[in-house]
NUKE-824642 format. One line per field, with one value per residue (C-alpha): residue in one letter; x, y, z; residue number from 0. Coordinates in steps of 0.05 Angstrom, whole numbers, plus 5000, padded with zeros to 4 digits. Layout:
BEGIN
type: a  ...
xx: X  ...
yy: Y  ...
zz: Z  ...
seq: NUM  ...
//
This chain:
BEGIN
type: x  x  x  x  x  x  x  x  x  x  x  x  x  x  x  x  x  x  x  x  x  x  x  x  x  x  x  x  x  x  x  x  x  x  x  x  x  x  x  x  x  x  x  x  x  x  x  x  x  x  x  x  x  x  x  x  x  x  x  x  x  x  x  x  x  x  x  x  x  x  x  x  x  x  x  x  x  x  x  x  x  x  x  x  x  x  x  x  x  x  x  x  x  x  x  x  x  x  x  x  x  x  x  x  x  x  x  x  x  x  x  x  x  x  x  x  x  x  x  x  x  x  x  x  x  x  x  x  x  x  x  x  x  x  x  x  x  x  x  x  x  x  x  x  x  x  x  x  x  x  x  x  x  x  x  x  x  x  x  x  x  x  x  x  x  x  x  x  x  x  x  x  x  x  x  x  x  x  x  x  x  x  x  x  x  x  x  x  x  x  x  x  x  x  x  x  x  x  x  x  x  x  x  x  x  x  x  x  x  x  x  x  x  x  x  x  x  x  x  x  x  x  x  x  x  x  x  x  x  x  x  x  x  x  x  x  x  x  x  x  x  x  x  x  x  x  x  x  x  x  x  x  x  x  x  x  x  x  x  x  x  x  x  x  x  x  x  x  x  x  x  x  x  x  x  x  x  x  x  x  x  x  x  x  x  x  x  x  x  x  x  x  x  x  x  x  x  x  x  x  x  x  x  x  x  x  x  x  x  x  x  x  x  x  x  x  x  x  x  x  x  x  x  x  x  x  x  x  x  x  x  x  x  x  x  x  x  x  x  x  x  x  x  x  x  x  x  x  x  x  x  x  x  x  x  x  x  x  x  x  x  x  x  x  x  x  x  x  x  x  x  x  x  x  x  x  x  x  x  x  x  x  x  x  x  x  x  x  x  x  x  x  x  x  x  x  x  x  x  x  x  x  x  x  x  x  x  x  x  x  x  x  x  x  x  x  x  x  x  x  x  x  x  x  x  x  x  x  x  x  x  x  x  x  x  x  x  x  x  x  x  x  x  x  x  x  x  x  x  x  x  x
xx: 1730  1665  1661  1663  1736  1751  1729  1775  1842  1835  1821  1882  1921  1896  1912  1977  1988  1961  2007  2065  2051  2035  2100  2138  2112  2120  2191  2211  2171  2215  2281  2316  2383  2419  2480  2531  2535  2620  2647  2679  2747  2770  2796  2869  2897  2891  2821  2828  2805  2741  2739  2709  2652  2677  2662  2593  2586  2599  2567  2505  2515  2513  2444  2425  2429  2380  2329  2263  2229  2160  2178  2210  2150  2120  2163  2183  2099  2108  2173  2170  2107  2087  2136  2150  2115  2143  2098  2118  2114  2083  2063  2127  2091  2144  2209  2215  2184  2227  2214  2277  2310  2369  2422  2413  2459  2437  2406  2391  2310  2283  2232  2254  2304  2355  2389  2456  2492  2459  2469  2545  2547  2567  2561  2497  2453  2491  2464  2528  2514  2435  2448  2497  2451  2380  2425  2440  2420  2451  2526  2514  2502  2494  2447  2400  2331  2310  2290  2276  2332  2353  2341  2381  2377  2417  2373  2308  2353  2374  2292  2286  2333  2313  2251  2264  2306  2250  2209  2240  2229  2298  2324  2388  2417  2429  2514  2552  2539  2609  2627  2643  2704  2695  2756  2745  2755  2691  2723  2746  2813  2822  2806  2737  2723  2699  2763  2808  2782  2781  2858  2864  2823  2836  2837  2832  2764  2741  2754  2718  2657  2650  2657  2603  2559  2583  2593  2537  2511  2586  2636  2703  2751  2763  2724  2672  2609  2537  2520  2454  2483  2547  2620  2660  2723  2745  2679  2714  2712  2678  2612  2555  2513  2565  2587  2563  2516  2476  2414  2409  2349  2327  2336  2413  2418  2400  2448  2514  2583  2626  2632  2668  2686  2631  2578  2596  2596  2525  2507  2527  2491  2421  2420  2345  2354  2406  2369  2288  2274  2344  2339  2382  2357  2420  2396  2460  2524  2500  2576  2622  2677  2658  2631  2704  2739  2693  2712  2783  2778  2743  2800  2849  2814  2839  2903  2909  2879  2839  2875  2873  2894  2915  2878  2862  2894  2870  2847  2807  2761  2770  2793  2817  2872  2918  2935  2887  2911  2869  2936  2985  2940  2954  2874  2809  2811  2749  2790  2795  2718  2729  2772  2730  2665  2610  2634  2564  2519  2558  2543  2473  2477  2516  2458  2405  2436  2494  2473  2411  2466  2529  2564  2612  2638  2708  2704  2624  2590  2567  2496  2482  2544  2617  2635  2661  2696  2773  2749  2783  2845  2842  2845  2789  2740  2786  2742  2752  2686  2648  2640  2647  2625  2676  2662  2686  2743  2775  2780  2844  2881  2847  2788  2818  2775  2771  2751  2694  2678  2661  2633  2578  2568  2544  2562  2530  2573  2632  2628  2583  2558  2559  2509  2504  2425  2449  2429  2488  2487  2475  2508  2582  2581  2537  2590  2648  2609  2602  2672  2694  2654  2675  2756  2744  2723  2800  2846  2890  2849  2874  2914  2886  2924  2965  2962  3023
yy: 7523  7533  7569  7502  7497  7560  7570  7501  7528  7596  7553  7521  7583  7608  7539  7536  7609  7603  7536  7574  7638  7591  7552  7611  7635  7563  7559  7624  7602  7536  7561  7623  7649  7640  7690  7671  7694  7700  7721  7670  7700  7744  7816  7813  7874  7915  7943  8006  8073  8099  8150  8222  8246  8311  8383  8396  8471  8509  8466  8474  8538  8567  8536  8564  8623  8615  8549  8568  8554  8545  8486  8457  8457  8419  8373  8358  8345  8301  8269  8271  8300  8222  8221  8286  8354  8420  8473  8497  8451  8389  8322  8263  8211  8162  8214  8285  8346  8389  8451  8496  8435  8472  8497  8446  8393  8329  8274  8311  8336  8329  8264  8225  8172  8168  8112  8108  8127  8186  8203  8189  8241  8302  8369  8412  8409  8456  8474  8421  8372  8372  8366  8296  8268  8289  8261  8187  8182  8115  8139  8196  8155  8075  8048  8105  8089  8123  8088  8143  8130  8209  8261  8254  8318  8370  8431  8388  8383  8458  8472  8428  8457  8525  8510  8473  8539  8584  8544  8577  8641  8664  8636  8617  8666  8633  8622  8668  8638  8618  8590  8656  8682  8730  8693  8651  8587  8607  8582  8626  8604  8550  8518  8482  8405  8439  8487  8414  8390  8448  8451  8377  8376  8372  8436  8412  8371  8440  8481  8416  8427  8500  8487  8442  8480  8551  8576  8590  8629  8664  8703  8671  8726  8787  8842  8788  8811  8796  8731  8712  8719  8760  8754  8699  8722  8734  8711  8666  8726  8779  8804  8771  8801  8851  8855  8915  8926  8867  8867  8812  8769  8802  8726  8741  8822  8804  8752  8793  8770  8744  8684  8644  8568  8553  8591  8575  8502  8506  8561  8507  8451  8479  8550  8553  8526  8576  8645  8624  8674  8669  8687  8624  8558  8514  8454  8445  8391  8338  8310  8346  8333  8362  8420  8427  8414  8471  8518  8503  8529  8588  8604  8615  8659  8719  8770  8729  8670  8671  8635  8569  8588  8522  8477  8406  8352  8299  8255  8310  8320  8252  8261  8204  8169  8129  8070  8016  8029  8099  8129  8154  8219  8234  8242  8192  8148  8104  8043  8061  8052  7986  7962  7968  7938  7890  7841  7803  7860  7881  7814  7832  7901  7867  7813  7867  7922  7889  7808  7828  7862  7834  7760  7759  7691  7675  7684  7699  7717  7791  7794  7865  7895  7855  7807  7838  7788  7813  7885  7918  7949  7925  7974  8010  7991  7929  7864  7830  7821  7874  7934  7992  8066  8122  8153  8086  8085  8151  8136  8121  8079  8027  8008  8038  8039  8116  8117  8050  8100  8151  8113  8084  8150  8167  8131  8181  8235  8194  8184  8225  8185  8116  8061  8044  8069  8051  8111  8102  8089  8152  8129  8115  8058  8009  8030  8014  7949  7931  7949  7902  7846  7855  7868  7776  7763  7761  7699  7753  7806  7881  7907  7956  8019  7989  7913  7873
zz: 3999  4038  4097  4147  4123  4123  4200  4213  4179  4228  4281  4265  4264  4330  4366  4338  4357  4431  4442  4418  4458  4526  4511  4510  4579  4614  4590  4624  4682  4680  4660  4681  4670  4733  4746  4794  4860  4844  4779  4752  4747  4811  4799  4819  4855  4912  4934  4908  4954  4930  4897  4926  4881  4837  4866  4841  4881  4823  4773  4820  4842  4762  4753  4812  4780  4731  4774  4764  4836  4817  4764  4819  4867  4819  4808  4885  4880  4844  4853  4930  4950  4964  5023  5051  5072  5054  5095  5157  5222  5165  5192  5179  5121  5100  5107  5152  5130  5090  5119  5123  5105  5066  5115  5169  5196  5154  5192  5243  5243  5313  5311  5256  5263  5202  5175  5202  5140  5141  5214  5208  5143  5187  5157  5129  5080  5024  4962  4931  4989  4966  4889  4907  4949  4898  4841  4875  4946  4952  4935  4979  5035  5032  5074  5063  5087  5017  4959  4912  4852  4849  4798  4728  4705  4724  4715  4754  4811  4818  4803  4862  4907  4889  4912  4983  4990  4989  5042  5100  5143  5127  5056  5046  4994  4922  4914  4864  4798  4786  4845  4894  4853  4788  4752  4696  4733  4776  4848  4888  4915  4861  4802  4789  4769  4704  4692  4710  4643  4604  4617  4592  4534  4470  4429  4360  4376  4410  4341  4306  4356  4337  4272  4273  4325  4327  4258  4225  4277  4304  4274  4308  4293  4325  4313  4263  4239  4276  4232  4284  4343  4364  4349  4390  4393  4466  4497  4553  4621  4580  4613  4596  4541  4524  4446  4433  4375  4388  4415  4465  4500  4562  4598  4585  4600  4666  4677  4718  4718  4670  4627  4664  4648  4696  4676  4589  4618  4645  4579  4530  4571  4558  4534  4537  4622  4630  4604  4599  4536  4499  4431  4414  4388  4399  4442  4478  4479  4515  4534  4584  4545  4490  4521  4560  4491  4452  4510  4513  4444  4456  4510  4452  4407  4452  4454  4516  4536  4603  4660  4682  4753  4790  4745  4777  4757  4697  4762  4801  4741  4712  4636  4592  4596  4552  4583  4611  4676  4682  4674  4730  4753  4829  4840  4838  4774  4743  4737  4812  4813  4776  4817  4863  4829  4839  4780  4791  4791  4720  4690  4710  4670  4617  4606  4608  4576  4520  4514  4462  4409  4437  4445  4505  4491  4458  4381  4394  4329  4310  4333  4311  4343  4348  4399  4467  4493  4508  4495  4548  4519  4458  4397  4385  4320  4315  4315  4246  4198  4226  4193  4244  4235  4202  4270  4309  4255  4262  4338  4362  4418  4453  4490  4563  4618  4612  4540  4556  4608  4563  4510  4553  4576  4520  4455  4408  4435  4440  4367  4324  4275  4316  4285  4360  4389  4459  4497  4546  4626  4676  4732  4743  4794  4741  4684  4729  4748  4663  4653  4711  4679  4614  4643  4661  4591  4575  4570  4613  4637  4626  4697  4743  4778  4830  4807  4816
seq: 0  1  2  3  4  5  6  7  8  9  10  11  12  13  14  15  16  17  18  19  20  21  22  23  24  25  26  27  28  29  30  31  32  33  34  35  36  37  38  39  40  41  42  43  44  45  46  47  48  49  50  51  52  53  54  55  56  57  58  59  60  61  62  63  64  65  66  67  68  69  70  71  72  73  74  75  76  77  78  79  80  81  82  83  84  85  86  87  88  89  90  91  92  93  94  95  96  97  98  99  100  101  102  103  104  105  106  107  108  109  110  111  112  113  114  115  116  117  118  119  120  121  122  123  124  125  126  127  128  129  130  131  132  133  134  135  136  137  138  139  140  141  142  143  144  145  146  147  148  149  150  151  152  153  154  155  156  157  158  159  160  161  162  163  164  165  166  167  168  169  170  171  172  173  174  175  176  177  178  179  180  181  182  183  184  185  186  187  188  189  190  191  192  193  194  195  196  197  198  199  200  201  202  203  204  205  206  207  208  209  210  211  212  213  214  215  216  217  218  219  220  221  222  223  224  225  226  227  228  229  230  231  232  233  234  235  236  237  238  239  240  241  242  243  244  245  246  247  248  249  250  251  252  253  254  255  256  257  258  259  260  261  262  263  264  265  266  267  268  269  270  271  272  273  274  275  276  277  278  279  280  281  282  283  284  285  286  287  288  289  290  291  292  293  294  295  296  297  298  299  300  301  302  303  304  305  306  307  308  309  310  311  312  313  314  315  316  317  318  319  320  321  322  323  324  325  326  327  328  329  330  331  332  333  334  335  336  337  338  339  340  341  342  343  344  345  346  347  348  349  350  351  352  353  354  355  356  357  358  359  360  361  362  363  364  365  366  367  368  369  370  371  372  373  374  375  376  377  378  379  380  381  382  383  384  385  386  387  388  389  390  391  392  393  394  395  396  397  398  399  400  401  402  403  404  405  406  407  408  409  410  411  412  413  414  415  416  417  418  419  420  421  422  423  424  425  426  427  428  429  430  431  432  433  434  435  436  437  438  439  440  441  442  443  444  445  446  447  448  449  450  451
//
């Protein structure tokens, strides 16, 4: 073949390839997937009452503890530097200057005009009020002029805080790191969010977690050797950095107080965000759950376990249940927060975030993962053909809306071992919205709390 026809069948090619490329683009020009503005099926019930977000003080206050202020100048540069000032007496850009912000009444800085929802907040700027509203200014307060989507990560936002703290004649003094109480529970006058599941968890996934986590490094009996770091036994309201015999990291000698579920909750988190400088290399346990189960396991290797105090109820701190129903917990419930729903903007999350791996039609084919159409209290790792993970497998129960609540969470933590790459859903109000979506793919759609 000379070159002539050589030069006509790539020509060919590269027609062919441009017609198919510029087809592609006109058709999604042309066609687009409409979603309804109304679900097609109506949630029956009651509107449920929404549910208060989950005492983050603690939480916030033990991270405090160990914020590094200067990481989070930079990154309030960077992440809001583009709206606001932080020096003293600053010029308003798009929001108010932040100057001496923490410790004043929010929406309230002489000339600048606040949305509404923020006006109507009441209160001050606390160190717990300013980690809900950096983590998702719109459920803090609706209507928020604000556009900035909030700071994922917990330790970013107490770097943050930290630093807005120290931009002020007169500081506001960082918060005990366990809440204001030297008990275990790390609240003074009460139990923590963080202690409520701890006292619910499950004690046999706990010793499974340190097992799998713990025991290479730990001796877990009393009295154990030093393996590589120090013995275990008895570690839940013992002083920090205390077995004696082992030669700790100075990031954790000059940590004070005890270990209290708080402060092993934000420890276990991110060690290396906890104590800058510790000596150990453990990344962390991404899921709360797991980190409240490992703990609740820790609590028994003593004489006598550390106390509970009043522990909050499964609602308060939002463990899972075993009905669809979110169970019969006196306190806030996620099928509360499905209940309650935007069933069209979870369509939307479905389509973006499921449709590619997932049919949600009646007796849909496996794409890559099974059909999810009646998944909503249906037994878990139950859809016939598809072959499921030994981690999906060795789940039990059904598909509540606690347990879909923790699986998009996080699916790899929900079940080590999932073939499932999904990297989960951060916030709470788009899983509630998926979950009330997928609740109308039913013939008869699961009930909610309260339904008649």
């Amino acid at each position: 073949m000379d070159s002539t026809e050589v030069n006509k069948v790539m020509a060919a090619f590269l027609t062919a390839g441009l017609v198919f490329g510029f087809g592609g683009v006109l058709g999604s020009w042309l066609v687009r997937p409409a979603v309804p503005e109304k679900p097609a099926f109506a949630i029956a019930g009651p509107a449920q009452p929404q549910p208060a977000a989950a005492p983050r003080g603690p939480m916030i206050n033990a991270l405090l503890a160990s914020a590094d202020p200067a990481r989070g100048g930079a990154d309030a540069a960077k992440l809001c530097g583009f709206c606001h000032s932080f020096n003293k007496g600053g010029a308003t850009i798009v929001g108010p200057n932040l100057w001496g912000v923490v410790g004043t009444k929010v929406g309230d800085i002489p000339g600048y005009d606040f949305s509404s929802s923020l006006k109507g907040k009441g209160g001050t700027w606390t160190f717990a009020a300013l980690d809900s509203w950096l983590k998702d200014p719109k459920s803090f307060a609706s209507g928020t002029k604000m556009a900035f989507a909030g700071i994922a990560n917990d330790r970013q936002r107490a770097d943050v805080i930290d630093y807005l703290r120290t931009q002020s004649d007169h500081p506001e003094p960082l918060p005990p790191a366990g809440g204001g109480g030297a008990s275990a529970g790390g609240a003074a006058g009460g139990a923590s969010a963080f202690t409520g599941l701890v006292a619910h968890a499950d004690v046999k996934q706990g010793q499974q977690e340190a097992q799998q986590d713990c025991a290479m490094c730990h001796s877990l009996a009393k009295g154990g050797p030093t393996i590589v770091g120090p013995d275990l036994y008895d570690v839940v309201d013992r002083p920090i950095a205390s077995v004696a015999g082992y030669e700790y990291s100075s990031a954790l000698k000059d940590k004070h107080g005890n270990w209290t579920y708080d402060t092993l909750n934000s420890w276990l988190t991110d060690p290396a965000a906890f104590a800058h400088g510790t000596k150990m290399t453990f990344a962390g346990l991404h899921g709360e759950k797991q980190r409240a189960a490992l703990v609740a396991y820790l609590r028994t290797l003593a004489a006598k376990p550390a106390p509970l105090q009043a522990s909050a109820s499964p609602g308060s701190a939002s463990p899972a249940s075993s009905t669809a129903s979110g169970g019969g917990g006196s306190g806030p419930s996620f099928a509360g927060l499905v209940g309650k729903a935007d069933v069209g903007q979870g369509q939307q999350t479905t389509q973006q975030s499921c449709a590619m791996c997932h049919s949600l039609a009646k007796g849909g084919p496996t794409i890559v993962g099974p059909d999810l159409y009646g998944v909503v209290d249906r037994p878990i790792a139950s859809v016939p053909g598809y072959e499921y993970s030994s981690a999906l497998k060795d789940k039990h129960g059904n598909w509540t809306y606690d347990a879909l609540n923790d699986w998009l969470t996080d699916p790899a933590a929900y079940a080590h071992g999932t073939k499932m790459t999904f990297a989960g859903i951060h916030s709470e109000k788009q899983r509630a919205g998926v979950v009330a979506y997928l609740r109308t793919l039913a013939g008869k759609p699961a009930p909610l709390p309260g339904a008649k």
